[in-house]
C-alpha positions as CSV (number, residue, x, y, z in Angstrom):
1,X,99.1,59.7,145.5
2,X,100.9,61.1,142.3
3,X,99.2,63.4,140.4
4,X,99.2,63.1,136.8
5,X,100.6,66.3,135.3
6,X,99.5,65.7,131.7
7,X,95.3,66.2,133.2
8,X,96.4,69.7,133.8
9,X,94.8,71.5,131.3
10,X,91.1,69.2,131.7
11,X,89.3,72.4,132.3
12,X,90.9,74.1,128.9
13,X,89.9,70.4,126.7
14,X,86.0,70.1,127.7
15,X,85.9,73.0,126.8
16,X,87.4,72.6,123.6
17,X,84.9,69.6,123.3
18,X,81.8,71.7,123.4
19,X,83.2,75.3,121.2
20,X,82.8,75.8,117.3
21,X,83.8,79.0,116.8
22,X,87.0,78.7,115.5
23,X,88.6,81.7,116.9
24,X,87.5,80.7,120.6
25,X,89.1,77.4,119.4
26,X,92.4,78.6,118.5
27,X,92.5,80.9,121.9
28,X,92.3,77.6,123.7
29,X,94.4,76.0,122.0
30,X,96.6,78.6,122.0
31,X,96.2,78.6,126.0
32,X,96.3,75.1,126.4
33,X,99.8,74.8,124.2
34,X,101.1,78.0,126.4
35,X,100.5,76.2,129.4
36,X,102.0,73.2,128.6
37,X,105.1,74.7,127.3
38,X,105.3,77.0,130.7
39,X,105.6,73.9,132.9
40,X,107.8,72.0,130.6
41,X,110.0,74.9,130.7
42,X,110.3,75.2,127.1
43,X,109.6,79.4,127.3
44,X,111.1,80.2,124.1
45,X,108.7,78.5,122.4
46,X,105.8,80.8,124.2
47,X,107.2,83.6,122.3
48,X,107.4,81.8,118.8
49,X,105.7,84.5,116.3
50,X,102.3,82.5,115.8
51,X,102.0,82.0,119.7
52,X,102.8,85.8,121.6
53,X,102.8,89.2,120.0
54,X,106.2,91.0,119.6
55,X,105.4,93.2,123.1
56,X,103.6,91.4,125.3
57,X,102.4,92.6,128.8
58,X,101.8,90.7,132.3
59,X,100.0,92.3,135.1
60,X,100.5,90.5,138.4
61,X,98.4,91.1,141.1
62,X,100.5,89.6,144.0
63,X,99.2,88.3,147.3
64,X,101.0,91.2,149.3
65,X,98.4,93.8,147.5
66,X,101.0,95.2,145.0
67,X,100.8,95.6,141.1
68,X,103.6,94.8,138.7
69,X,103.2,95.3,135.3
70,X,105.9,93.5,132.9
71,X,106.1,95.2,129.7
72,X,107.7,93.4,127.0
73,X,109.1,90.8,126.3
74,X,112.5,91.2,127.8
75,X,110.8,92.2,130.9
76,X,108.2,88.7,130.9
77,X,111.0,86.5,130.2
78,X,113.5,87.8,133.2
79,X,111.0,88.5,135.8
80,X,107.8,86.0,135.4
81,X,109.8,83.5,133.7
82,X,113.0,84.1,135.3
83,X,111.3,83.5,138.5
84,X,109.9,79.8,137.6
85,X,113.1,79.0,136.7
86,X,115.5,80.2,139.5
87,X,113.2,78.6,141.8
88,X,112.4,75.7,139.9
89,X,108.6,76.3,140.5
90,X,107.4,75.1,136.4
91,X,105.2,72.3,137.2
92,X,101.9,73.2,138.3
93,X,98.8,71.3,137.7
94,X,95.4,73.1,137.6
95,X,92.5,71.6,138.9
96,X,89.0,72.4,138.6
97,X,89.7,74.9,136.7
98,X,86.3,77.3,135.2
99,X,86.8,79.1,131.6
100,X,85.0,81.8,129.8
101,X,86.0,82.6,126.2
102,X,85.6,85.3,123.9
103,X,86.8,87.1,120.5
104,X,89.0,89.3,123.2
105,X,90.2,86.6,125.0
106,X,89.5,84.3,127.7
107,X,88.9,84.2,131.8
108,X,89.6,81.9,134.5
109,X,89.3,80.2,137.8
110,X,91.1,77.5,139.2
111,X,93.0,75.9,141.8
112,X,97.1,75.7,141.6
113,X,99.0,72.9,142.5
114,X,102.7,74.2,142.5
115,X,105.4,72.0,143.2
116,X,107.8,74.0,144.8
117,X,111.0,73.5,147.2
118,X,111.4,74.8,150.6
119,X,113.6,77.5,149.9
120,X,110.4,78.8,147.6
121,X,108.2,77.5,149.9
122,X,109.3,80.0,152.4
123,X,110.5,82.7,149.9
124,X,106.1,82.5,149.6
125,X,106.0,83.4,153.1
126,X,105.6,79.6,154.9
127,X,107.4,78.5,157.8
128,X,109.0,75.3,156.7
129,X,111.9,73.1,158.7
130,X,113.4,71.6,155.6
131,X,114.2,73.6,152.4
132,X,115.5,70.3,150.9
133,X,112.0,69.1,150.5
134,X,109.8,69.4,147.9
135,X,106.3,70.6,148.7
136,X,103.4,71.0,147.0
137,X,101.2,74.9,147.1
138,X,97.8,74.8,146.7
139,X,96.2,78.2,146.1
140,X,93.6,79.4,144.1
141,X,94.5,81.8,140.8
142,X,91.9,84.0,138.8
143,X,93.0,85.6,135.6
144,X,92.4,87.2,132.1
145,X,94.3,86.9,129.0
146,X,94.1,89.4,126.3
147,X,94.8,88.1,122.1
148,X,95.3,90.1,119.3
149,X,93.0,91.0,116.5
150,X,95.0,87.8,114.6
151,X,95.0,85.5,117.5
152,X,97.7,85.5,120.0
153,X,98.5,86.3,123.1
154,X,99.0,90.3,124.5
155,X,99.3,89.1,127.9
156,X,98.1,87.7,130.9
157,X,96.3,89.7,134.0
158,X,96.9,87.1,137.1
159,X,95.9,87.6,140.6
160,X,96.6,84.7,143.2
161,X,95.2,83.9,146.7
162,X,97.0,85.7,150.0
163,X,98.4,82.2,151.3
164,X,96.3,78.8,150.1
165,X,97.9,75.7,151.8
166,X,101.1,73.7,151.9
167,X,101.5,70.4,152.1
168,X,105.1,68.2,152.2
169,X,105.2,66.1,149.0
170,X,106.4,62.5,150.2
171,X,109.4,61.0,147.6
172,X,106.7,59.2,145.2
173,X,104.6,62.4,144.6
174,X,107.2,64.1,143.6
175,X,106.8,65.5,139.8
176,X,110.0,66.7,138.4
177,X,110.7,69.6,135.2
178,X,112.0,66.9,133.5
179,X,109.0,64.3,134.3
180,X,106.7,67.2,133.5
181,X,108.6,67.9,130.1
182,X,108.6,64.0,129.1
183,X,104.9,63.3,130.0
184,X,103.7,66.0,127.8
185,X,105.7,66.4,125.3
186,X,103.6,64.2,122.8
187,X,100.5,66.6,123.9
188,X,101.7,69.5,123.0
189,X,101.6,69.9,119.3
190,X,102.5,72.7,117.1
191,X,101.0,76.2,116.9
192,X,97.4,76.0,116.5
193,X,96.1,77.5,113.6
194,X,94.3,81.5,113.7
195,X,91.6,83.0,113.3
196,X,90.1,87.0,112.7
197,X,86.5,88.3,114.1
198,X,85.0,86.8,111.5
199,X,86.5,83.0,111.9
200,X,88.4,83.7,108.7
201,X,92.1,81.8,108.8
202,X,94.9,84.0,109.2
203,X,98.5,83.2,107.5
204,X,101.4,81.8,109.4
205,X,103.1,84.5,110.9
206,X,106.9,84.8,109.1
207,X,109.9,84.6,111.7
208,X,111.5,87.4,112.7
């Protein structure tokens, strides 16, 4: 069966359902807007100046038991971004996903669902006959991202399962970049607003 990409931030929107503070709000909001611009590969967007601070850093924690740290912008956008979008691995739909928000930020746990092809499929370490085919990776993800005393984002701390599971998408559960980018592009909405320590609103940010 086809998943439906735009339930993949359900975890993110009960919780929204249930918060009040206004600053834990805009975090995610903030996260949930992220997101959904990640998979519909719309990245410049991430790094608009009410979304992303002007140096952000990513720390991955990759599956082989290394560390990379990406600092700055320059460094996000051609390695972690760079990297979704030479191996056209964008769409990903979390499921069951567990959230704890703060003033600092916010934590996670959830499965992945990448859809991924078999050259990336086995660039992850799988044994797969056909790298024509699409696939689907399902592997479980536990991270921390860090926002700014005026609400956005520092950077995101990820650290992903050793292996998880791989199963062969058949032609009709397919979900394209371009599927993914259509279906939610009425959901994603402009920046959310922001919010101090104090839930006081914060100014829109001027572009640089």
């Amino acid at each position: 069966m086809k998943r439906d990409v735009t339930t993949m931030m359900a975890g993110a929107e009960r919780l929204l359902e249930t918060i009040e503070n206004p600053r834990h709000r805009a975090i995610l909001q903030n996260y949930r807007r992220h997101a959904m611009l990640e998979v519909s590969n719309r990245i410049d967007e991430i790094f608009s100046p009410e979304m992303t601070v002007e140096h952000p850093v990513y720390v991955q924690y990759r599956p082989d038991g290394t560390r990379a740290v990406l600092d700055g912008k320059a460094a996000v956008v051609e390695v972690f971004y760079g990297h979704l979008i030479k191996y056209g691995a964008n769409v990903m739909i979390l499921e069951d996903e567990h959230i704890a928000v703060a003033d600092w930020g916010f934590a996670s746990e959830y499965m992945s669902n990448d859809y991924i092809t078999g050259d990336t499929a086995r660039a992850r370490g799988f044994d797969v006959d056909d790298l024509s085919a699409m696939y689907v990776h399902q592997h479980a993800v536990i991270m921390t991202w860090r926002y700014s005393d005026d609400c956005r984002l520092i950077g995101e701390n990820v650290a992903k399962e050793s292996a998880g599971k791989l199963s062969l998408l058949a032609p009709d559960e397919i979900i394209t970049i371009d599927e993914a980018h259509r279906a939610l592009a009425p959901l994603i909405g402009p920046p959310p607003p922001r919010y101090d320590y104090h839930g006081n609103p914060l100014p829109t940010v001027a572009m640089a």
